[in-house]
C-alpha positions in Angstrom: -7.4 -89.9 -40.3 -5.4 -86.9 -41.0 -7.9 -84.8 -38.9 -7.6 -86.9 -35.3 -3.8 -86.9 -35.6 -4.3 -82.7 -36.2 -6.9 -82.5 -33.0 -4.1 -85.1 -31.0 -1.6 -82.8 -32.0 -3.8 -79.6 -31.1 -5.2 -80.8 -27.7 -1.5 -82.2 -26.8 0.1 -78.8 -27.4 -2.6 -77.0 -25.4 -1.8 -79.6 -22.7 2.0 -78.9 -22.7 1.8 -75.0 -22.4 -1.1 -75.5 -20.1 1.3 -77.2 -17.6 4.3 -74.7 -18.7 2.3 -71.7 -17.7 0.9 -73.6 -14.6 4.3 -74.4 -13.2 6.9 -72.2 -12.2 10.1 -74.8 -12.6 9.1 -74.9 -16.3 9.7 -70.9 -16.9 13.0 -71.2 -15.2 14.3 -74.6 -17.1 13.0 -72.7 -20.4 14.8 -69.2 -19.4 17.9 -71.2 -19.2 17.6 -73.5 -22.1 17.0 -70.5 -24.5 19.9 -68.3 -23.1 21.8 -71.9 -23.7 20.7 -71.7 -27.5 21.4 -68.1 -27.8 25.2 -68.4 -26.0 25.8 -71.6 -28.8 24.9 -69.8 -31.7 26.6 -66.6 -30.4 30.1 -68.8 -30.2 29.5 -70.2 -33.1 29.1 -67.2 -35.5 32.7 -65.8 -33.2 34.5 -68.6 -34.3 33.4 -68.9 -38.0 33.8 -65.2 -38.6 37.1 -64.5 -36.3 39.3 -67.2 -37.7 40.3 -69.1 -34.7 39.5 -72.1 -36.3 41.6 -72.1 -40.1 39.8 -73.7 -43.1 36.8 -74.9 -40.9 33.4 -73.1 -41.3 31.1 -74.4 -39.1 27.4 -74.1 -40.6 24.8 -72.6 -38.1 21.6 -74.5 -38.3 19.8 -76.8 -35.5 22.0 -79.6 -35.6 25.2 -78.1 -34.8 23.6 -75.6 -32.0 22.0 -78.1 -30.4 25.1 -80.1 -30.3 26.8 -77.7 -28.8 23.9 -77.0 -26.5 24.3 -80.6 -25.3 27.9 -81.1 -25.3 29.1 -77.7 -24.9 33.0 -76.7 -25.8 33.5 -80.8 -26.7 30.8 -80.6 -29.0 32.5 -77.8 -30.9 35.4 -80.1 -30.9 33.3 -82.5 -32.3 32.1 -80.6 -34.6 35.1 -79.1 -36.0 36.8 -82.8 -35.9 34.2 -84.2 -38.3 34.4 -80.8 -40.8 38.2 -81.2 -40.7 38.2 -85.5 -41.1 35.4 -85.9 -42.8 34.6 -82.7 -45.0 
């Protein structure tokens, strides 16, 4: 069993950078997602080592980049809300 989900898991990863490489929207929509990622983590580290943000370290792992991926500035808001309320 273990060895059809590993050749599913194979064949559909083949599949998914077959069509990547095959169209040219995907390279753009991946371009801008990972300079996305990069900006979030970037603004993150700013504000955890600059002290804009008293008492609140915000941890950088995938969660919290890719909620500020998503949401942007109100997901740092978010963020820091639940670290300072719930923390």
């Amino acid at each position: 069993m273990k060895t059809l989900w590993l050749a599913m898991l194979i064949l559909s990863s083949v599949a998914l950078i077959g069509v990547l490489v095959r169209q040219k929207l995907s390279w753009t929509w991946l371009r801008n997602f990972s300079i996305h990622i990069v900006l979030a983590a970037a603004v993150l580290y700013v504000l955890n080592f600059s002290g804009l943000i008293p008492n609140i370290y915000i941890p950088l792992n995938p969660v919290t980049i890719g909620t500020v991926v998503v949401l942007g500035v109100p997901g740092i808001a978010l963020i820091a809300g639940v670290q300072y309320f719930i923390v």
